[in-house]
C-alpha positions in Angstrom: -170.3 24.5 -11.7 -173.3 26.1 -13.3 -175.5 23.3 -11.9 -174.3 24.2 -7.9 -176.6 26.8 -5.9 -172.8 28.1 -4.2 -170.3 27.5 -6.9 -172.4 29.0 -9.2 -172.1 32.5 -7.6 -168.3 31.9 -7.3 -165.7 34.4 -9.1 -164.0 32.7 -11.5 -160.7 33.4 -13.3 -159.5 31.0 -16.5 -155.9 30.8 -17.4 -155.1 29.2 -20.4 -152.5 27.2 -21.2 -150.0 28.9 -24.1 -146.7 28.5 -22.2 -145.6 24.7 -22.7 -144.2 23.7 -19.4 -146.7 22.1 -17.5 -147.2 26.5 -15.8 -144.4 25.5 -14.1 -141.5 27.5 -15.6 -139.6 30.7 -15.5 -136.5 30.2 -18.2 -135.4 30.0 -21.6 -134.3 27.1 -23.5 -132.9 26.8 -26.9 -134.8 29.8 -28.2 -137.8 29.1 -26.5 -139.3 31.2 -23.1 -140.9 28.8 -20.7 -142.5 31.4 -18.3 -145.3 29.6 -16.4 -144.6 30.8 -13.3 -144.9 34.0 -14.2 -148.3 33.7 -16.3 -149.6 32.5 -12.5 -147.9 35.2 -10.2 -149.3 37.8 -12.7 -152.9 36.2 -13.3 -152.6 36.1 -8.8 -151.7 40.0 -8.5 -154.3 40.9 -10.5 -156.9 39.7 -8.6 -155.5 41.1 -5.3 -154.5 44.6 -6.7 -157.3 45.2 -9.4 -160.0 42.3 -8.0 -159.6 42.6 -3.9 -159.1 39.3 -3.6 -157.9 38.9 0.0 -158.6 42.8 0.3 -160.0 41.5 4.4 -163.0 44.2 3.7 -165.5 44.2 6.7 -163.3 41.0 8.1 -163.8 39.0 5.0 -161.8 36.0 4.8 -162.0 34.9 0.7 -161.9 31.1 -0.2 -159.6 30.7 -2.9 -160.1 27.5 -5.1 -156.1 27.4 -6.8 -156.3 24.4 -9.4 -156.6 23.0 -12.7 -157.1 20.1 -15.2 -154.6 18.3 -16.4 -151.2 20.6 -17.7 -153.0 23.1 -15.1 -153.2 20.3 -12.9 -150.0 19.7 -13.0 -148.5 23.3 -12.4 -151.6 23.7 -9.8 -149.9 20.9 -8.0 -146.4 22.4 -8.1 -147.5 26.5 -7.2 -150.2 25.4 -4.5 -147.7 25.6 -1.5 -146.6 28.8 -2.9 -149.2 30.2 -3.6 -150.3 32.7 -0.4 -146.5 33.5 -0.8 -147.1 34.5 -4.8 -149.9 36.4 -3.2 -148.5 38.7 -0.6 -148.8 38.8 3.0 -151.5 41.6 3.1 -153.6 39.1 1.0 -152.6 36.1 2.3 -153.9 36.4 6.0 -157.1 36.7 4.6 -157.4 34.0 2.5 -158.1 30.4 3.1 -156.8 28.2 0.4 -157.6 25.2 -0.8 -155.9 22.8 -4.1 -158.1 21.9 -6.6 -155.8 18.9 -8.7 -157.7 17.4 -11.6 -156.0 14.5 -13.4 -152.1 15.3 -11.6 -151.3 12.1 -11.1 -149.0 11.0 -14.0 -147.5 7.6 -13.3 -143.6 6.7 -13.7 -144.2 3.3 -15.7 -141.9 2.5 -19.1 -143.7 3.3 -22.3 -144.4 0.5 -24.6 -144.9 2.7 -27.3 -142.3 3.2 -29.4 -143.0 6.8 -31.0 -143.4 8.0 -27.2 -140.4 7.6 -24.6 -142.0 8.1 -21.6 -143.7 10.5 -18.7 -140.3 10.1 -16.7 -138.0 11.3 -19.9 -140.2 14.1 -20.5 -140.8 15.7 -16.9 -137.1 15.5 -16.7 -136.9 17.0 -19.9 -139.3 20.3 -18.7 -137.3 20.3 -15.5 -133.9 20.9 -16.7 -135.0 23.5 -19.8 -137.9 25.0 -18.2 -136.1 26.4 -14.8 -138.4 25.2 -12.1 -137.9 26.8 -8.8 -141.2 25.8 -6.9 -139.8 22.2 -6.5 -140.1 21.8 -2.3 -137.1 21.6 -0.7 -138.1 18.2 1.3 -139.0 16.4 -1.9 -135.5 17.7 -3.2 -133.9 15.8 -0.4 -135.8 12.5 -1.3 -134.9 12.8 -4.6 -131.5 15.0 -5.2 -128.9 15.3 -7.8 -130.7 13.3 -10.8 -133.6 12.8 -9.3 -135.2 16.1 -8.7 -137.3 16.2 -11.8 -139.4 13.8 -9.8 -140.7 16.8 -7.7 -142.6 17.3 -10.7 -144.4 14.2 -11.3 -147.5 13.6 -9.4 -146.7 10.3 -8.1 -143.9 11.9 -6.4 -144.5 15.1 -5.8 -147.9 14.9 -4.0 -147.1 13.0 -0.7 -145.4 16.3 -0.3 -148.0 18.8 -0.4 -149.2 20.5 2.5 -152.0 22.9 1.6 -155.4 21.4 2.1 -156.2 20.2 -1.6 -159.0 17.8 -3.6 -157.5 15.5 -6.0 -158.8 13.8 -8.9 -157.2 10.6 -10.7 -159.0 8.4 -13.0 -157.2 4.9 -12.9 -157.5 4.3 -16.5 -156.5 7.5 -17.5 -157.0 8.0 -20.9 -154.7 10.4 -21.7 -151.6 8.6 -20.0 -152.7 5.3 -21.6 -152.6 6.7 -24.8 -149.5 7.9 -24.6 -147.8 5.1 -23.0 -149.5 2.2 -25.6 -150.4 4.4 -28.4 -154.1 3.7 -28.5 -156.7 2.1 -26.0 -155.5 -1.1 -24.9 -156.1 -4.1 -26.9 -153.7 -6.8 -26.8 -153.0 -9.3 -23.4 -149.9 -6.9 -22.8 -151.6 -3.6 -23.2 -154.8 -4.9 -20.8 -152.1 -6.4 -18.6 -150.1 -2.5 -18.9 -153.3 -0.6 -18.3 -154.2 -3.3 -15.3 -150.7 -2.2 -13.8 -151.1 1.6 -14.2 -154.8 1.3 -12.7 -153.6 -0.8 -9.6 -150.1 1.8 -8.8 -152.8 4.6 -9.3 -155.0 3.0 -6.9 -152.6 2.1 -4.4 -151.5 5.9 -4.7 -154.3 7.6 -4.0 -155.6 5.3 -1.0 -151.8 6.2 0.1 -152.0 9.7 0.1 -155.5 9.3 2.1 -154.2 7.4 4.3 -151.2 9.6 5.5 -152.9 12.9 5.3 -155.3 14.0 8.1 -158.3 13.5 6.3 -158.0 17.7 5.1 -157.4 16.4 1.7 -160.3 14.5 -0.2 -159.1 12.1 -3.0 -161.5 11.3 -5.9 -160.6 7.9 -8.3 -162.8 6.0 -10.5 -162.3 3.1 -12.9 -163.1 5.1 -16.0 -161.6 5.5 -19.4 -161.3 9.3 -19.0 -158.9 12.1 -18.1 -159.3 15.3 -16.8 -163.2 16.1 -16.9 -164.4 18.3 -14.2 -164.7 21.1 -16.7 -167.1 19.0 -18.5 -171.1 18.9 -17.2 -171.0 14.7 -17.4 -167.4 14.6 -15.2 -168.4 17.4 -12.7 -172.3 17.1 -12.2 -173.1 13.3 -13.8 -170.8 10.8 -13.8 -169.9 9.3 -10.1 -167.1 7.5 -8.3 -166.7 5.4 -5.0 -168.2 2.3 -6.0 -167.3 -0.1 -3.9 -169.9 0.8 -1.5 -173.9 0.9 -2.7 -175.7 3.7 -2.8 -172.8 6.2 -1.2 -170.9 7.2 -5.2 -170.4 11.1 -5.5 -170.1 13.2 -8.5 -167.0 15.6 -8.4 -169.3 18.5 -7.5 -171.2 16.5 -4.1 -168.2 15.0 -3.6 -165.8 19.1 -3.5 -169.0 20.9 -2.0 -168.6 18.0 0.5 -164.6 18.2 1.0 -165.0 22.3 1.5 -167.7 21.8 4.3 -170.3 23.8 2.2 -172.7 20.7 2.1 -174.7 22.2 5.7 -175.3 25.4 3.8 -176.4 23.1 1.1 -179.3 22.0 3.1 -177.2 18.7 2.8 -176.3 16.1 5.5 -172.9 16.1 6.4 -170.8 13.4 6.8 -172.8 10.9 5.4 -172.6 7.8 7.7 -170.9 4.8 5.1 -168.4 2.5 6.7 -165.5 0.9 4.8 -164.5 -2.9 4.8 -161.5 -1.4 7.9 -165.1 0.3 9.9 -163.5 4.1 8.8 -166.2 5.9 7.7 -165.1 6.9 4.3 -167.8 9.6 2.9 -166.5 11.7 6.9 -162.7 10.8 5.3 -163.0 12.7 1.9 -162.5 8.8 0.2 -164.1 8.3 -3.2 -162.3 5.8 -4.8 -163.6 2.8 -6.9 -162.3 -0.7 -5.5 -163.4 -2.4 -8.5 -160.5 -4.6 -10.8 -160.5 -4.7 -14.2 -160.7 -2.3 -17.4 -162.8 0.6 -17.6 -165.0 -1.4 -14.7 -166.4 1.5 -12.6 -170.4 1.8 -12.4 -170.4 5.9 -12.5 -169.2 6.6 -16.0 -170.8 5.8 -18.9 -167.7 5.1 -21.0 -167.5 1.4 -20.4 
């Protein structure tokens, strides 16, 4: 964010990640505390009662950017509803929130690796230890008795959300694939596997695009990566949206653009680039590469 004239002057607060439950937990389990949850409410009082955020001085409405990168991902994706809630009232009415999801988006596909049993078996695993409450009561309708783990899971859980958020999925994500094969694919299977986790990822993202109301921006490219945008190459350099010349973004054009801030910018906005359907998808918050095959997007350079 260093290298943008407006983020660069934003506050910043950095929560690490110590507590083992995706920062989605408030329980104890076989010894261990899984208190998430309450690492995020605290770090969020803080910055109302000692920092002013949402303090409405001189009519000040404070942009809050509530997100993370993969495990903060994750929880970011499971609080963000709650968050002006978490926050307080007072607070609240003079904030304007926005998510901030980099690398959510785990996939519910069988593992073919045999040391690892799968992203289902172990988001059910933190959802019945770890004491979840911030599940959204819809999604626990769609998916009830054994089931509601799934409101964890991004695949699930994000057609859910309803604060205005910026998502970020790479289709071959690296750290999924890993897990699920072991190692990069090699074999006919594992390219086939990693063809069929790229395409549902795909599919998913264009789906949540499609039946939000454009608020949201979602953000995919055909790279062998995973959670990046705290990195200077996956926030500033490398690019994504492809499949139309000349219109790829980097994370940061591509957020700046999704927040409106790109006038302030000096910037065009709503750059005029017309998908195969004639929806203009830079106006739509759509960058996702359309390309098929392994690691085959132009805007990274891990091919």
């Amino acid at each position: 964010m260093a290298d943008d004239p407006i983020l660069r002057h934003a506050n910043k607060a950095f929560v690490p990640y110590c507590t083992s439950d995706g920062h989605m937990g408030n329980g104890m389990a076989n010894g261990w505390q899984f208190r998430g949850q309450r690492v995020i409410q605290s770090v969020l009082r803080e910055l109302v009662n000692i920092h002013g955020l949402g303090s409405g001085m001189n009519g000040r409405k404070d942009t809050l950017i509530f997100g993370g990168s993969s495990a903060g991902g994750r929880g970011a994706m499971v609080h963000v509803d709650y968050v002006l809630e978490m926050l307080g009232p007072s607070a609240a009415n003079n904030i304007i929130l926005h998510g901030f999801l980099d690398s959510p988006l785990w996939i519910d596909l069988p593992s073919i690796n045999p040391s690892f049993p799968g992203f289902n078996v172990t988001t059910s695993g933190v959802f019945s230890q770890a004491n979840v409450t911030h599940v959204d009561r819809e999604c626990q309708k769609m998916y009830s008795n054994d089931e509601e783990w799934k409101c964890l899971l991004g695949q699930y859980r994000m057609p859910f959300l309803k604060t205005s958020y910026f998502i970020s999925a790479s289709q071959d994500d690296l750290f999924q694939i890993y897990e699920d094969i072991g190692h990069a694919p090699v074999t006919q299977e594992q390219l086939q596997y990693a063809a069929n986790f790229a395409n549902i990822t795909k599919r998913t993202m264009l789906s949540l695009h499609s039946h939000s109301n454009t608020t949201n921006a979602v953000f995919s490219w055909s790279c062998f990566n995973h959670a990046v945008s705290m990195t200077h190459l996956g926030f500033n350099v490398w690019t994504s949206g492809d499949h139309h010349p000349g219109a790829p973004s980097t994370q940061n054009d591509a957020l700046v653009h999704f927040l409106n801030w790109d006038v302030v910018k000096g910037k065009k906005s709503g750059v005029d680039d017309d998908d195969d359907d004639g929806h203009s998808r830079v106006n739509n918050n759509e960058w996702i590469d359309r390309c098929n095959g392994w690691k085959c997007g132009n805007g990274c350079s891990t091919k």
